[in-house]
PANU-934327 format. One record per residue: z, x, y of N, C-alpha, C in turn; residue number from 1. Coordinates in steps of 0.2 Angstrom, whole numbers, plus 5000, padded with zeros to 4 digits. Last residue first. Layout:
REM residues N
+------+------+------+------+------+------+------+------+------+-----+
:   nZ :   nX :   nY :  caZ :  caX :  caY :   cZ :   cX :   cY : seq :
+------+------+------+------+------+------+------+------+------+-----+
:    Z :    X :    Y :    Z :    X :    Y :    Z :    X :    Y : NUM :
...
+------+------+------+------+------+------+------+------+------+-----+
END
This chain:
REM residues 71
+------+------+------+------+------+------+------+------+------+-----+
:   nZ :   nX :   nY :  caZ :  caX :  caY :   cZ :   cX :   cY : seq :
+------+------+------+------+------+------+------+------+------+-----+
: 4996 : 5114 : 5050 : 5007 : 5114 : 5054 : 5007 : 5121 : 5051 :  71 :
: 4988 : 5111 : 5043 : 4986 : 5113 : 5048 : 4993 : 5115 : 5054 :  70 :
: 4992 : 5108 : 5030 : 4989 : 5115 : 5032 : 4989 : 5115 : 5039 :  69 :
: 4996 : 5097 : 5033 : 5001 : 5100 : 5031 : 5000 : 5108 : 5032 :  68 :
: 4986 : 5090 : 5035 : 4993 : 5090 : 5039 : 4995 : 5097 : 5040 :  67 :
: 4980 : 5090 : 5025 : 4976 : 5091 : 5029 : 4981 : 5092 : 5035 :  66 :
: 4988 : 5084 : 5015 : 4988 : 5090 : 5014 : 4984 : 5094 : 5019 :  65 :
: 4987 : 5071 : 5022 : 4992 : 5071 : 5022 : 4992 : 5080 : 5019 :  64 :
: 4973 : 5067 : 5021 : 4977 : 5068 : 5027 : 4984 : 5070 : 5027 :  63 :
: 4973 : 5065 : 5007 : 4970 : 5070 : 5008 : 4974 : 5073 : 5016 :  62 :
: 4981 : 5056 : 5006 : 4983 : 5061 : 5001 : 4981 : 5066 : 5004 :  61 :
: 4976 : 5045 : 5011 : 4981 : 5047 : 5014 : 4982 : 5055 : 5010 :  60 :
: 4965 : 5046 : 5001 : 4964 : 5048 : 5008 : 4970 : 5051 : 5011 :  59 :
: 4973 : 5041 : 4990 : 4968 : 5049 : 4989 : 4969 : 5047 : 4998 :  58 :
: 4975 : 5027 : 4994 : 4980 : 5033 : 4992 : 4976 : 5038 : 4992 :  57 :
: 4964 : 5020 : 4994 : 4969 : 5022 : 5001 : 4973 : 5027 : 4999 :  56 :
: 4957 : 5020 : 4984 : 4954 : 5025 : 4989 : 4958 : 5026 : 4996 :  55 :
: 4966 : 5014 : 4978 : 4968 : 5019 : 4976 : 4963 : 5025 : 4979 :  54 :
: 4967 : 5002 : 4983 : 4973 : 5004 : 4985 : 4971 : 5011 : 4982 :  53 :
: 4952 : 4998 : 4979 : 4954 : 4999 : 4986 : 4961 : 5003 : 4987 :  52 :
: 4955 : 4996 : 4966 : 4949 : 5003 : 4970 : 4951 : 5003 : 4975 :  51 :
: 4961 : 4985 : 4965 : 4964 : 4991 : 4961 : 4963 : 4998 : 4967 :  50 :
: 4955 : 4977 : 4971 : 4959 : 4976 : 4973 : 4965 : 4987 : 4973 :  49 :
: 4944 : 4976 : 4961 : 4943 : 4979 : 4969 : 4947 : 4979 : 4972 :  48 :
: 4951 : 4972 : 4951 : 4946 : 4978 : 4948 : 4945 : 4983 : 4956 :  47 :
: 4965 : 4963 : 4952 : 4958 : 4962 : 4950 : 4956 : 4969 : 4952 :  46 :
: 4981 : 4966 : 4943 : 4975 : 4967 : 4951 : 4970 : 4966 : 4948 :  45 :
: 4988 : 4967 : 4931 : 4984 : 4961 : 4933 : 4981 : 4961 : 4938 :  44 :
: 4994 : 4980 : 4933 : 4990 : 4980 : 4926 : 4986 : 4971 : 4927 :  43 :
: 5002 : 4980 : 4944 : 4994 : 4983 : 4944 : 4991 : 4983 : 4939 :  42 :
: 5012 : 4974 : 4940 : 5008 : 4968 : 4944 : 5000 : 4973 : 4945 :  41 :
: 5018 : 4983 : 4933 : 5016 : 4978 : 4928 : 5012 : 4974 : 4933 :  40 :
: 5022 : 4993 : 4939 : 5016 : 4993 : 4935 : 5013 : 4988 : 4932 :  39 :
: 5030 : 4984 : 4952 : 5024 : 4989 : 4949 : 5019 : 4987 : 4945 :  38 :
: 5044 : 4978 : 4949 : 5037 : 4975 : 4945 : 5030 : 4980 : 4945 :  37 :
: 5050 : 4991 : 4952 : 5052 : 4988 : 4945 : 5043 : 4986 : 4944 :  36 :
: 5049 : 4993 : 4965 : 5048 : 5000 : 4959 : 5047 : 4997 : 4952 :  35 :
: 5052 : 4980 : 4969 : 5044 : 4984 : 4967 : 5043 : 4988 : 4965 :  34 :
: 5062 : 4967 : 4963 : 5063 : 4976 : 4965 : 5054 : 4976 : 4962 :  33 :
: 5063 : 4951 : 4972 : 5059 : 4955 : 4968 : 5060 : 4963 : 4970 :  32 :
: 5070 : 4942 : 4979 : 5074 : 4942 : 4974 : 5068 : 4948 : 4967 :  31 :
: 5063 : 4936 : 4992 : 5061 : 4935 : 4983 : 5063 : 4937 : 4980 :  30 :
: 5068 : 4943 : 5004 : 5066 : 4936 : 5002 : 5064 : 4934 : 4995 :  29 :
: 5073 : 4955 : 4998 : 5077 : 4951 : 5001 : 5076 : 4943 : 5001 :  28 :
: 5062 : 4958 : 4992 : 5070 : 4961 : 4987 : 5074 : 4956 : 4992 :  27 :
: 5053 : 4959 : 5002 : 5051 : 4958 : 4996 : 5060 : 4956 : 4991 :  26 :
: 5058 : 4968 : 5013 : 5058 : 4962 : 5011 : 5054 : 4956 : 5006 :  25 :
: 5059 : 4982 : 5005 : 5065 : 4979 : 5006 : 5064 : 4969 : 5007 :  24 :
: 5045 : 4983 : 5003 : 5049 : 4983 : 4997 : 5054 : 4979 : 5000 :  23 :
: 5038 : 4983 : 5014 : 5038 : 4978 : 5012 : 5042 : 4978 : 5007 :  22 :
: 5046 : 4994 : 5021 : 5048 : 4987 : 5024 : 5046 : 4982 : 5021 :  21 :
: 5042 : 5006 : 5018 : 5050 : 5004 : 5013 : 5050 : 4996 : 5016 :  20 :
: 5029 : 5005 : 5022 : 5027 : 5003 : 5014 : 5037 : 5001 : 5013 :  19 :
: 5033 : 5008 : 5035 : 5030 : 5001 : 5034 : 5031 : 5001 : 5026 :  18 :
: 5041 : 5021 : 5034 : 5045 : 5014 : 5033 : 5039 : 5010 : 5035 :  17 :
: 5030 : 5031 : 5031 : 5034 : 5027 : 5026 : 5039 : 5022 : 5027 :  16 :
: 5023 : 5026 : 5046 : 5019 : 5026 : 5038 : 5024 : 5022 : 5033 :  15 :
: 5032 : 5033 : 5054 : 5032 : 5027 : 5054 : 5026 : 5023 : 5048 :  14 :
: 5045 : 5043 : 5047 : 5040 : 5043 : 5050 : 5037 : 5033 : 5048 :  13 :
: 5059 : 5044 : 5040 : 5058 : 5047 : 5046 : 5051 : 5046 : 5049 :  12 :
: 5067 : 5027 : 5035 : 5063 : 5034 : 5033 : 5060 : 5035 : 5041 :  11 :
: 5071 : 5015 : 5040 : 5076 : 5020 : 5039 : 5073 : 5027 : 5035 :  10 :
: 5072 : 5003 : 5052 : 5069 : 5010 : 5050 : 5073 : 5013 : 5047 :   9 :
: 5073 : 4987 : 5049 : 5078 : 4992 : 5053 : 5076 : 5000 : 5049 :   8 :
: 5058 : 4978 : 5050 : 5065 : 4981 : 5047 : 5068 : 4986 : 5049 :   7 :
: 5048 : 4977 : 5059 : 5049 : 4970 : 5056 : 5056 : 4971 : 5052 :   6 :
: 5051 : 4983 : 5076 : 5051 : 4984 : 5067 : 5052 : 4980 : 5064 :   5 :
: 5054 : 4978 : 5087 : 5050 : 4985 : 5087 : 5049 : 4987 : 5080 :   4 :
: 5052 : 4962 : 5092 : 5057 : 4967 : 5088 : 5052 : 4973 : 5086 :   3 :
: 5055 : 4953 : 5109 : 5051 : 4956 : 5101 : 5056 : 4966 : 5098 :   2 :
: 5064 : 4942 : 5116 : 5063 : 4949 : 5115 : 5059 : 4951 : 5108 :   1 :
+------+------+------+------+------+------+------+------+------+-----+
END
């Protein structure tokens, strides 16, 4: 039987529990808090790696106020 979530969901929409799923096993298999390592693993991402996460966040940003107006 496949499993319907790689982690047992616990935020209400299925966006925020992918990003809580890689925390959780992150913390589980590795013994790593990602609120913790953060800033310090974004201060060694290569340059493209940076630009990429940060045009994924503006966008979702955008969609996510494009939501908002339109509810």
């Amino acid at each position: 039987m496949q499993r319907v979530a790689a982690e047992e969901p616990d935020r209400p929409a299925c966006s925020g529990h992918r990003i809580q799923a890689v925390t959780v096993r992150l913390e589980r298999d590795h013994h790593l808090d990602l609120p913790v390592l953060w800033p310090n693993l974004w201060l060694i991402l290569p340059e493209t790696t940076r630009t990429e996460i940060t045009t994924a966040e503006q966008a979702l940003t955008r969609a996510t106020t494009l939501g908002g107006v339109a509810a």
